[in-house]
Backbone as JSON, one array per atom type, in Angstrom:
{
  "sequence": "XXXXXXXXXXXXXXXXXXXXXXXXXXXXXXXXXXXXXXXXXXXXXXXXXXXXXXXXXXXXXXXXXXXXXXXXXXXXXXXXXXXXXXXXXXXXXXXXXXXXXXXXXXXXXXXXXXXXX",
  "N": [[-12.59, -30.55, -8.21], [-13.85, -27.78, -8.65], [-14.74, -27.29, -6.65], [-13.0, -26.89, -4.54], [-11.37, -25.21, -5.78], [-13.04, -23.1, -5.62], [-13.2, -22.93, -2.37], [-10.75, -22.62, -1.81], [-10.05, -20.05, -2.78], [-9.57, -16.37, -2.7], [-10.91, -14.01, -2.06], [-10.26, -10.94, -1.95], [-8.18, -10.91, -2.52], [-8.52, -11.44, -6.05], [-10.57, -9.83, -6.11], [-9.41, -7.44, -5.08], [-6.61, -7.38, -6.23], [-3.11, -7.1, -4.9], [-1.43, -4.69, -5.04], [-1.2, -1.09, -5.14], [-1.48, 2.12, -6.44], [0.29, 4.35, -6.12], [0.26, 8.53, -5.56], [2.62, 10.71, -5.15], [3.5, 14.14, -4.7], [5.83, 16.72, -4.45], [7.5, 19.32, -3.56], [10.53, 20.27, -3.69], [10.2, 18.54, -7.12], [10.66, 14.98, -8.21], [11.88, 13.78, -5.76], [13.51, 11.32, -3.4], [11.46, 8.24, -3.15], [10.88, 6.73, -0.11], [9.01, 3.79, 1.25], [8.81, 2.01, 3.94], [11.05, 1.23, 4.43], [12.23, 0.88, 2.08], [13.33, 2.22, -1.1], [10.67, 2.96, -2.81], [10.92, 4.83, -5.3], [10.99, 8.2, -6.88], [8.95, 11.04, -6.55], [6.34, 12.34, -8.04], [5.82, 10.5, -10.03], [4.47, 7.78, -11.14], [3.59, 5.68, -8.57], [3.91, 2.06, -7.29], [2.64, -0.02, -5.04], [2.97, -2.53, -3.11], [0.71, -4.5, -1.21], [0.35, -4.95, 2.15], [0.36, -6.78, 5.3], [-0.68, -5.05, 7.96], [-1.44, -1.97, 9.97], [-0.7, 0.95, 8.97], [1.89, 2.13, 7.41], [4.78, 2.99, 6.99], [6.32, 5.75, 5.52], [9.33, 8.05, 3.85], [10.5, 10.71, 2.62], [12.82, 11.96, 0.77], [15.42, 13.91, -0.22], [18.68, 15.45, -1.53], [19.94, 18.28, 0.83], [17.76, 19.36, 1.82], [15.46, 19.17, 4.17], [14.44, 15.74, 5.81], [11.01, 14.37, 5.16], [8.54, 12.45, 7.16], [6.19, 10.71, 7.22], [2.64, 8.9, 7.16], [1.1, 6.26, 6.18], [-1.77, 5.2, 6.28], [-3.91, 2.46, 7.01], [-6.59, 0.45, 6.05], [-9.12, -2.58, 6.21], [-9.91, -3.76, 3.36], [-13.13, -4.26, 1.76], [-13.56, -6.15, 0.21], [-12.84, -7.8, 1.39], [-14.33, -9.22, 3.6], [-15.64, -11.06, 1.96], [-14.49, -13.74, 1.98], [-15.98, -14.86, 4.26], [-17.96, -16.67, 3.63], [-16.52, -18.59, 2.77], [-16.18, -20.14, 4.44], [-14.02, -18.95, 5.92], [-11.46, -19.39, 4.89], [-10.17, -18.0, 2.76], [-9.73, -15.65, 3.85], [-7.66, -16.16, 5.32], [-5.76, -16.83, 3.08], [-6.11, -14.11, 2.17], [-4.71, -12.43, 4.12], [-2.18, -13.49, 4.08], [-1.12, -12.65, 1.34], [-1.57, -9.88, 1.91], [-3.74, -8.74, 0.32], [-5.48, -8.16, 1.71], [-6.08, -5.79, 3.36], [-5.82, -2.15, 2.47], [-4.56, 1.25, 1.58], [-5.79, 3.92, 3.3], [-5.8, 6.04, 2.12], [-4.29, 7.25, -1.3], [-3.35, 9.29, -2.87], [-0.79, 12.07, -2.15], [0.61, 15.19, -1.32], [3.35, 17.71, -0.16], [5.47, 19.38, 0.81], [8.6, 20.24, 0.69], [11.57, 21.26, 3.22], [14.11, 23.64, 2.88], [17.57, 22.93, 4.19], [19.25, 24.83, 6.57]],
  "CA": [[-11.73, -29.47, -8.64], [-14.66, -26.2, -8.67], [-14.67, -27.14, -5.03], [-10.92, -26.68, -4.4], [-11.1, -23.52, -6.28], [-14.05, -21.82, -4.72], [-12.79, -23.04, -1.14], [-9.3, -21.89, -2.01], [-10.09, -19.07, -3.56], [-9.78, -15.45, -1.67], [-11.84, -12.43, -2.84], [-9.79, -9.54, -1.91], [-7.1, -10.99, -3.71], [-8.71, -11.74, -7.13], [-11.32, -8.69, -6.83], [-8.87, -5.92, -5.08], [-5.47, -7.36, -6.25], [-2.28, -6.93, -4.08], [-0.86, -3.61, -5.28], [-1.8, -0.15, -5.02], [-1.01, 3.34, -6.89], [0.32, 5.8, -4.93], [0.81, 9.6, -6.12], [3.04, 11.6, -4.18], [3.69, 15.12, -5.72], [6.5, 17.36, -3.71], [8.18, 20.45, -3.92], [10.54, 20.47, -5.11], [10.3, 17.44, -7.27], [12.32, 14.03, -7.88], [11.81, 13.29, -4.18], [13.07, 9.98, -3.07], [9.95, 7.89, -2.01], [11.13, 5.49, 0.61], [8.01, 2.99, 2.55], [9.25, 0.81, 5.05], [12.63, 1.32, 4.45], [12.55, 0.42, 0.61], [13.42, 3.04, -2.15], [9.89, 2.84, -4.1], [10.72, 5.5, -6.86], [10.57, 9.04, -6.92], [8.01, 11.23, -6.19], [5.96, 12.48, -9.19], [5.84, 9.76, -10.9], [3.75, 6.64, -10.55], [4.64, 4.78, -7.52], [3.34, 0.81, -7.36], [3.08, -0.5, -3.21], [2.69, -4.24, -3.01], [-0.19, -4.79, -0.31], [1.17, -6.19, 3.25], [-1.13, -6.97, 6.47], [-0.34, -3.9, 9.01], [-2.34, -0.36, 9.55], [0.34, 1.54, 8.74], [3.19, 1.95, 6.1], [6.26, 4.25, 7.08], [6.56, 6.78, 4.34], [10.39, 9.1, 3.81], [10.68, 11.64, 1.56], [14.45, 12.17, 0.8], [16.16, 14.8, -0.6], [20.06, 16.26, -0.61], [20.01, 19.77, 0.78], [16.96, 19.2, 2.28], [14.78, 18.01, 5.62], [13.85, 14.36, 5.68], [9.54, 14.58, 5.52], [8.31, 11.37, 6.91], [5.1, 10.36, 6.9], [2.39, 7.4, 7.53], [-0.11, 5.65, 5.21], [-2.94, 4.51, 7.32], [-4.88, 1.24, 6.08], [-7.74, -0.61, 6.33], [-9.61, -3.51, 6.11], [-10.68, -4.34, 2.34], [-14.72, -4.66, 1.9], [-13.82, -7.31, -0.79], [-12.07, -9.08, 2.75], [-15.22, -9.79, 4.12], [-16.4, -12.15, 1.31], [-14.21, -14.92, 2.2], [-16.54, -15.86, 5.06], [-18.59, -17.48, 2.67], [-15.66, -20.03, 2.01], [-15.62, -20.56, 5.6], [-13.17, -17.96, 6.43], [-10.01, -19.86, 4.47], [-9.9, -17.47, 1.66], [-9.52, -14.99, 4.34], [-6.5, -16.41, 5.35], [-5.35, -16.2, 2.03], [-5.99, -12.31, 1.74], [-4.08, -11.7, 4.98], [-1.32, -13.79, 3.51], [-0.81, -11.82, 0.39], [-1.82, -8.92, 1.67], [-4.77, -8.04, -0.35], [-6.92, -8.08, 2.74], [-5.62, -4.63, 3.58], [-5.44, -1.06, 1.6], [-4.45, 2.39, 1.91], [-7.32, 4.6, 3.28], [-5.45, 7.26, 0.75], [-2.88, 6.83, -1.97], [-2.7, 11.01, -2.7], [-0.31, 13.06, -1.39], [1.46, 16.21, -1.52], [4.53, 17.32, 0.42], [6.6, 20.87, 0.42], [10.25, 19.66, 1.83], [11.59, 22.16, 3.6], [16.15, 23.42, 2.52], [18.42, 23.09, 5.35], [20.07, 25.77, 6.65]],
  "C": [[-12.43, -28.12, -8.46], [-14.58, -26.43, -7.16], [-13.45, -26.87, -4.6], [-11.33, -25.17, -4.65], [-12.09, -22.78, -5.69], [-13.6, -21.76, -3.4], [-11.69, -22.27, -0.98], [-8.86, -20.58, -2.37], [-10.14, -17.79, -2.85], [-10.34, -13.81, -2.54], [-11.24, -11.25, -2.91], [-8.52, -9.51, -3.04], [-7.46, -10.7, -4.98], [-9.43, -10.08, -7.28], [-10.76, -7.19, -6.95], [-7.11, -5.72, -5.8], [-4.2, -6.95, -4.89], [-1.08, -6.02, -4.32], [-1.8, -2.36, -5.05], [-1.33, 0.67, -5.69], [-1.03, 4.26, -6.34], [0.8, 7.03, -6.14], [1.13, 10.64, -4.96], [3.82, 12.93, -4.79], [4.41, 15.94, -4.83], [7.09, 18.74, -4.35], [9.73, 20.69, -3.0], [10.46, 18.79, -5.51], [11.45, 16.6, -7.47], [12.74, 14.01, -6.72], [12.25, 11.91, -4.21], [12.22, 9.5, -2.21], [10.86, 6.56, -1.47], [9.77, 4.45, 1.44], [8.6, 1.84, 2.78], [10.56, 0.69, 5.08], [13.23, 1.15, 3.06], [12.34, 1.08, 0.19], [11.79, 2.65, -3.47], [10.21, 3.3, -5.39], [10.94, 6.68, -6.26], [9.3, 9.57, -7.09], [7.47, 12.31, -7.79], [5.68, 12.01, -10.7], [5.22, 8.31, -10.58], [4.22, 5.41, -10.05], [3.14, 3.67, -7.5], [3.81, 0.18, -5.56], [2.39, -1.45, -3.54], [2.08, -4.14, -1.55], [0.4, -5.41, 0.83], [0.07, -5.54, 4.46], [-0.04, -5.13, 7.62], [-1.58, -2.65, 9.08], [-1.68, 0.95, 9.26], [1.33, 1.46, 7.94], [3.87, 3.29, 6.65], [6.69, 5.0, 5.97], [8.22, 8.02, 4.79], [10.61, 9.52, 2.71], [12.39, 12.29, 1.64], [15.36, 12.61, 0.03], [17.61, 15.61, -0.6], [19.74, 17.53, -0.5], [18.61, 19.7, 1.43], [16.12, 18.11, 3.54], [13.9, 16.45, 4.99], [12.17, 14.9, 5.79], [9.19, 13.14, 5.4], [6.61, 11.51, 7.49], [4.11, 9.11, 7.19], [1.4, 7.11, 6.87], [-0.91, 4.74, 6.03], [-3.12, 3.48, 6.55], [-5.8, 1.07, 6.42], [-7.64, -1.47, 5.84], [-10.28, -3.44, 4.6], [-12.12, -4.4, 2.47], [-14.52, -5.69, 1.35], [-13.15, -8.7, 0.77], [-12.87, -10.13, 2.91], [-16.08, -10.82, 3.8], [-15.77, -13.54, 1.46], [-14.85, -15.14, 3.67], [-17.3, -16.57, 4.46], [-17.66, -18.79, 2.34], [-14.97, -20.55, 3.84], [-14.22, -20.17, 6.27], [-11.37, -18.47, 6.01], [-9.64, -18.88, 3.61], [-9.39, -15.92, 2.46], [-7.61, -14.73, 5.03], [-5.33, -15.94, 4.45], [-4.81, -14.24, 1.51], [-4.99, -11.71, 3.2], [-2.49, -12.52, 4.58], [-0.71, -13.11, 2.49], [-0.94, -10.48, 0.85], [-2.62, -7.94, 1.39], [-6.22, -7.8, 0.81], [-7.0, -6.61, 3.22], [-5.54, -3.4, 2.28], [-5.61, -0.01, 1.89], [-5.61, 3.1, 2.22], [-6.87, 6.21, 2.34], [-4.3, 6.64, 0.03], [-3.08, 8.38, -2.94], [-2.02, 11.37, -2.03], [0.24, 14.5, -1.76], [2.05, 17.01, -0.48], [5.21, 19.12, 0.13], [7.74, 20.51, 1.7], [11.18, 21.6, 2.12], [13.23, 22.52, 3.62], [16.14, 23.55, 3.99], [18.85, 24.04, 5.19], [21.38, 25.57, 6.58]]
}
């Protein structure tokens, strides 16, 4: 059974989790935050992004009366990734499965949307 679980077990997951906290602060506020096409929340208020494998996240800022401001959330590679070679690179698997193998190389922003004419 400790063998199961250490083998099975994926580091980025357990040590970095598979969420992130983004803060995106605009002008004016009460921005809708869209990534990837999904309504996170508004902007000024603490936004929660569930971890997914890519290097990139599609960010839209969306406002009536105002220009769309879109945007792109770079990623990386986790440091905590790199510890599932120690389990013979399964746990690695794992973290690109969930997600947690990956994370924003920022989760700040700030934003001035610009009225339509």
């Amino acid at each position: 059974m400790l063998a199961f679980a250490l083998f099975f077990t994926s580091c980025a997951t357990l040590l970095s989790g598979t969420k992130d906290h983004l803060s995106i602060t605009t002008n004016p506020p009460n921005v809708d935050v869209y990534v990837d096409g999904v309504l996170l929340g508004k902007s000024g208020t603490d936004l929660i992004l569930k971890r997914k494998l890519g290097d990139q996240r599609n960010v839209n800022l969306q406002l009536d009366g105002y220009h769309v401001k879109n945007f792109e959330i770079k990623q990386r590679i986790t440091p905590t990734y790199w510890l599932g070679l120690f389990g013979a690179g399964i746990p690695m698997l794992v973290d690109i499965a969930t997600g947690a193998g990956m994370q924003p190389k920022e989760t700040e922003f700030s934003f001035e949307l610009k009225k339509k004419d």
